[in-house]
C-alpha positions in Angstrom: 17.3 90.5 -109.1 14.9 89.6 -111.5 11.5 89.3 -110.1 10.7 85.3 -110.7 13.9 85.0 -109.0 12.3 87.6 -105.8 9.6 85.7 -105.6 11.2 81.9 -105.3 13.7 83.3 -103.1 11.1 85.2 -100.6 9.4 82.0 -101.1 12.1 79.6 -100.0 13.5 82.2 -97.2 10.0 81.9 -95.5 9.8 77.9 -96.0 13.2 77.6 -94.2 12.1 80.1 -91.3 9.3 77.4 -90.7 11.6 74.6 -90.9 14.2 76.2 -88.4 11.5 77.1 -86.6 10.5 73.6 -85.4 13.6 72.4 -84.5 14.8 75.6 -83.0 13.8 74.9 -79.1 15.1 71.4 -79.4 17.9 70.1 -77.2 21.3 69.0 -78.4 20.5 65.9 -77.9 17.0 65.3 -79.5 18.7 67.6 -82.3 21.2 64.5 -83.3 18.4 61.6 -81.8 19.1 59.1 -84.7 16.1 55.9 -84.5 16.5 52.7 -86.4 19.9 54.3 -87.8 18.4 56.9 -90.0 19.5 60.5 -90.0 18.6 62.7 -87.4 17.5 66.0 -87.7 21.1 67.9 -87.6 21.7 65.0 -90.1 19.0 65.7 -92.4 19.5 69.5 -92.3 23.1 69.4 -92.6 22.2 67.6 -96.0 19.9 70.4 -97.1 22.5 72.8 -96.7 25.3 71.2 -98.0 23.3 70.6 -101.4 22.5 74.2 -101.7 26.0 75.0 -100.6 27.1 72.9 -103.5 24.3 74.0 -105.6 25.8 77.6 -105.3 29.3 76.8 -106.2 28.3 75.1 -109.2 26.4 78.1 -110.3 29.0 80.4 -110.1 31.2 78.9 -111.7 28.6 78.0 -114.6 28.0 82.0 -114.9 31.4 82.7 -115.7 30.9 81.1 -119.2 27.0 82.2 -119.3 27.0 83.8 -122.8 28.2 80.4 -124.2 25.3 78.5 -122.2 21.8 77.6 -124.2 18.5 78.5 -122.4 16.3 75.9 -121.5 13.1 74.7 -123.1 10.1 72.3 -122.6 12.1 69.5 -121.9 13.7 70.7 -119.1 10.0 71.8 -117.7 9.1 68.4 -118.3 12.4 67.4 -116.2 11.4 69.5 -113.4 7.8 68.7 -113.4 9.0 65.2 -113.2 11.1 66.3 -110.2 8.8 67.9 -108.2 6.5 65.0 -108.4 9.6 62.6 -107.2 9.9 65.0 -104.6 6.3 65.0 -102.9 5.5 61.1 -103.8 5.2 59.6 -100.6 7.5 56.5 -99.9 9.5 57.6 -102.8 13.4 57.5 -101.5 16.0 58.3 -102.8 20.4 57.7 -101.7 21.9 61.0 -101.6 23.9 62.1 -104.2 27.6 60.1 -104.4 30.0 62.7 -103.2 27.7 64.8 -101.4 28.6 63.0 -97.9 31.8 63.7 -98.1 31.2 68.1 -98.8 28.0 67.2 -95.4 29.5 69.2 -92.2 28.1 67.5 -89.6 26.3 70.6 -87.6 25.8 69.2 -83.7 23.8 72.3 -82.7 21.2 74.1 -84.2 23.4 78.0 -83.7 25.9 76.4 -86.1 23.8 74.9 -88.5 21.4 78.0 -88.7 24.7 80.5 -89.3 26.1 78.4 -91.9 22.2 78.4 -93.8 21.9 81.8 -93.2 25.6 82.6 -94.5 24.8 80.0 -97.8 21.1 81.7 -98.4 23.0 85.3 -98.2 25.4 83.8 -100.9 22.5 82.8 -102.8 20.6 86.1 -103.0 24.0 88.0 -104.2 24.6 85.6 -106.8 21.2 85.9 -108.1 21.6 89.6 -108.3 24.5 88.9 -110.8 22.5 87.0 -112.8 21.2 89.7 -116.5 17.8 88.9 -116.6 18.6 88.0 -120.5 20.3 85.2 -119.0 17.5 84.0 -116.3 16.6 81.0 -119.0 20.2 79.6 -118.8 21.4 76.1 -118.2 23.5 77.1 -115.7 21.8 74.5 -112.9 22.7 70.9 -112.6 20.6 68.6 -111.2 22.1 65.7 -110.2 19.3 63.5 -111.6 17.1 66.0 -113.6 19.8 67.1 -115.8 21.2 70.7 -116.5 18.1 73.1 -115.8 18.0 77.0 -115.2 18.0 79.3 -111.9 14.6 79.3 -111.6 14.3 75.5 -111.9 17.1 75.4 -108.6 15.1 77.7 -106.8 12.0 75.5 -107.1 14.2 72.5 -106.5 15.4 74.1 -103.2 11.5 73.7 -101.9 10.5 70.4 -103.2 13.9 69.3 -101.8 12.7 70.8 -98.1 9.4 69.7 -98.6 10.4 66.2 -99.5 12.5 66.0 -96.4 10.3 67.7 -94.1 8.1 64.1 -93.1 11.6 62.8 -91.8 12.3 65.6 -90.0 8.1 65.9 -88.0 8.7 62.1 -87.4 11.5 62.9 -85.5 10.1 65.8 -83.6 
């Protein structure tokens, strides 16, 4: 694995220790608590893994054509800059992806939820030992919003992603 792809992983591996962490010792109940009809916590994590879950597919199926796929440049830092920042302004909301709701597994308990993230972040780490580190650069990523992007860029869109969820889930706790 290249190592700007170690680091972002290690980084995001420890960021969703802490967030399972919290929620870990909750019951089943306070787990799915929905208030004033918003997502609960199984709700909003279910939603974090099934957009890296989908994430990962894409990607691998991107690197089958990867010698054919141009690298990114400055505008697609600009993109994710721009991304981050929608990520961590506060208030900022945005509706989850069309399609995405339908590929969300509802996870009731926090043992189910935590093996399927673990299974998906496993999935992660092997694809991004496949990935030449000639190719690191490649517009293999898309974001939804931000565009076609690299690996590294859906790394660092993994955390803000977390990070921008994680006031919804310490208001529920």
């Amino acid at each position: 694995m290249h190592p700007s792809f170690q680091n972002l992983y290690t980084k995001i591996e420890l960021q969703r220790q802490k967030t399972l962490d919290c929620v870990k010792d909750l019951t089943e109940e306070n787990f799915n608590k929905s208030v004033n009809k918003k997502w609960s916590i199984a709700q909003i994590l279910s939603h974090l893994v099934a957009s890296e879950k989908l994430s990962i597919l894409y990607v691998r199926k991107k690197i089958q054509g990867i010698k054919d796929v141009k690298d990114t440049g400055l505008i697609e830092e600009i993109k994710m800059l721009l991304l981050r920042m929608s990520q961590r302004l506060p208030g900022l909301k945005f509706k989850a992806p069309q399609g995405l709701d339908e590929h969300t597994a509802n996870f009731n308990n926090f043992a189910s939820l935590k093996n399927e993230w673990d299974i998906i972040r496993n999935d992660l780490r092997l694809l991004l030992d496949t990935i030449p580190s000639e190719y690191r650069n490649r517009m293999i990523y898309k974001h939804v919003r931000a565009g076609y992007l690299n690996m590294k860029h859906a790394l660092q869109f993994f955390e803000e992603h977390i990070i921008h969820h994680m006031p919804q889930i310490k208001k529920l706790l």
